[in-house]
C-alpha positions as CSV (number, residue, x, y, z in Angstrom):
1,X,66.8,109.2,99.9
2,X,64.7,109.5,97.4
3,X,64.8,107.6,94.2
4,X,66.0,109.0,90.5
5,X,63.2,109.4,88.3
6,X,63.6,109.0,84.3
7,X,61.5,111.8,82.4
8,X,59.5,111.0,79.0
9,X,62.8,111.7,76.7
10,X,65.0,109.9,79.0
11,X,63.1,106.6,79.5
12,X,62.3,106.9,75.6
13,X,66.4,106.5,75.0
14,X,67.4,104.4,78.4
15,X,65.1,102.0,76.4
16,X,65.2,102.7,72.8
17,X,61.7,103.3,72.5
18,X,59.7,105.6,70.1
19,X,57.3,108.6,72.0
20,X,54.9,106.5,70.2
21,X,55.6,103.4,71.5
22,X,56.0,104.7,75.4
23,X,53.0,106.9,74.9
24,X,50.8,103.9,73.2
25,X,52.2,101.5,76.6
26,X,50.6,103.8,79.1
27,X,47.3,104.0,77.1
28,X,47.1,100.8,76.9
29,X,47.8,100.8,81.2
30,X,51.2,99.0,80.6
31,X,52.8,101.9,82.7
32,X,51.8,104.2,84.7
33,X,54.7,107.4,85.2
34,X,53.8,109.8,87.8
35,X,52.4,113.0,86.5
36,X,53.3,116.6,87.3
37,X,51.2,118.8,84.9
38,X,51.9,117.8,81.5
39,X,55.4,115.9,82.6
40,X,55.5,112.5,83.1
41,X,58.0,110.5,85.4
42,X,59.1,107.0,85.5
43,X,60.1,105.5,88.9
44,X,62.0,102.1,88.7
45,X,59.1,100.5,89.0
46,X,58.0,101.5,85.7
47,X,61.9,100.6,84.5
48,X,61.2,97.1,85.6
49,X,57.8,96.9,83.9
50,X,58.7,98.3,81.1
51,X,62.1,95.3,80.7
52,X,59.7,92.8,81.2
53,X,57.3,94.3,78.4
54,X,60.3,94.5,76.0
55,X,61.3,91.3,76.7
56,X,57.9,89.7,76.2
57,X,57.5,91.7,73.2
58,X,61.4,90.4,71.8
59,X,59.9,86.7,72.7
60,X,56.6,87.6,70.2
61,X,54.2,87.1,73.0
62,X,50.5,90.4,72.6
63,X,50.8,93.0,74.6
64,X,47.3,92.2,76.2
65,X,48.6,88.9,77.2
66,X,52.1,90.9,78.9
67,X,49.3,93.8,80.2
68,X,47.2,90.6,81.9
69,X,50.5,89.1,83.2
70,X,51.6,92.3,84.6
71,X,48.5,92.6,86.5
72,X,48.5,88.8,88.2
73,X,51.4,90.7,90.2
74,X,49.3,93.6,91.4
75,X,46.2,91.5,92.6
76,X,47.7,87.9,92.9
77,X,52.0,88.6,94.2
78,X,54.9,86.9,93.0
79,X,53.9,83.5,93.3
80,X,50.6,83.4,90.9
81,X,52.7,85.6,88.3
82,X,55.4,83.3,88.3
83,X,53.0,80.3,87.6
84,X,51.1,82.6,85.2
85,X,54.3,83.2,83.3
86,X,55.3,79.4,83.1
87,X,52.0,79.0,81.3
88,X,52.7,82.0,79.2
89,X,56.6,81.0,78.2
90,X,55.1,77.0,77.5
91,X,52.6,79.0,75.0
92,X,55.4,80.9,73.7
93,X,57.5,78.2,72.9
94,X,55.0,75.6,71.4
95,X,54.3,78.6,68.6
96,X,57.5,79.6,68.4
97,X,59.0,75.4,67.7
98,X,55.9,75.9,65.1
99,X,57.3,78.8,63.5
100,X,60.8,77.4,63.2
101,X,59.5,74.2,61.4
102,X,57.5,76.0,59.1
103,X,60.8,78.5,58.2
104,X,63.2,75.1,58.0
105,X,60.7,73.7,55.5
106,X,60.5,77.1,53.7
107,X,64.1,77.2,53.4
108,X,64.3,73.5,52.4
109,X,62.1,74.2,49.6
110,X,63.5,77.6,48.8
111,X,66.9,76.0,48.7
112,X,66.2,73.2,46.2
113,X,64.1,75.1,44.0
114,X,66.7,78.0,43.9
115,X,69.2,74.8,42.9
116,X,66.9,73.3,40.4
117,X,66.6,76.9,38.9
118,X,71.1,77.3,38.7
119,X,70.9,73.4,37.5
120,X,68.5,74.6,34.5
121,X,70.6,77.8,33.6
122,X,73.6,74.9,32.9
């Protein structure tokens, strides 16, 4: 039996995705949908990739790094991507704990001042 493929439009809304955005992921050799003339199909394969890109993306990590990440499986297997995405996630995180001091402070500040300000208008 052979396996449902999703067309342009369809993989577009399975995942909520501009043209631009799918078409820009396959430039960049994030996918790659099997080609009949000017039609392009997406096998699950290309489902699965394309989760794991969103997903990377919804975590803030470049698309080169998810492209290189992607490609550990191809050349490498399972194993070496898994290890490659530990590295990747422990990255991630360190920014991310970086970004959410830096908004707690800006709220902090933006908090008193806004209080100072009602405080004045007394």
């Amino acid at each position: 039996m052979s396996e449902k493929l999703l067309t342009f439009k369809e993989m577009c809304a399975r995942f909520d995705v501009t043209p631009r955005t799918l078409r820009y992921y396959e430039y960049i050799e994030l996918l790659q949908p099997e080609r009949e003339g000017r039609s392009r199909f997406y096998s699950t394969r290309e489902c699965a990739r394309m989760t794991l890109i969103l997903r990377g993306r919804r975590y803030g990590i470049k698309l080169e790094e998810i492209r290189q990440w992607l490609k550990i499986y191809e050349n490498e297997g399972t194993t070496a991507q898994m290890e490659a995405f530990v590295e990747m996630a422990d990255r991630q995180l360190k920014d991310l704990e970086e970004q959410q001091t830096q908004l707690e402070e800006a709220i902090r500040e933006l908090r008193e001042r806004r209080d100072h300000t009602i405080e004045r208008l007394k």
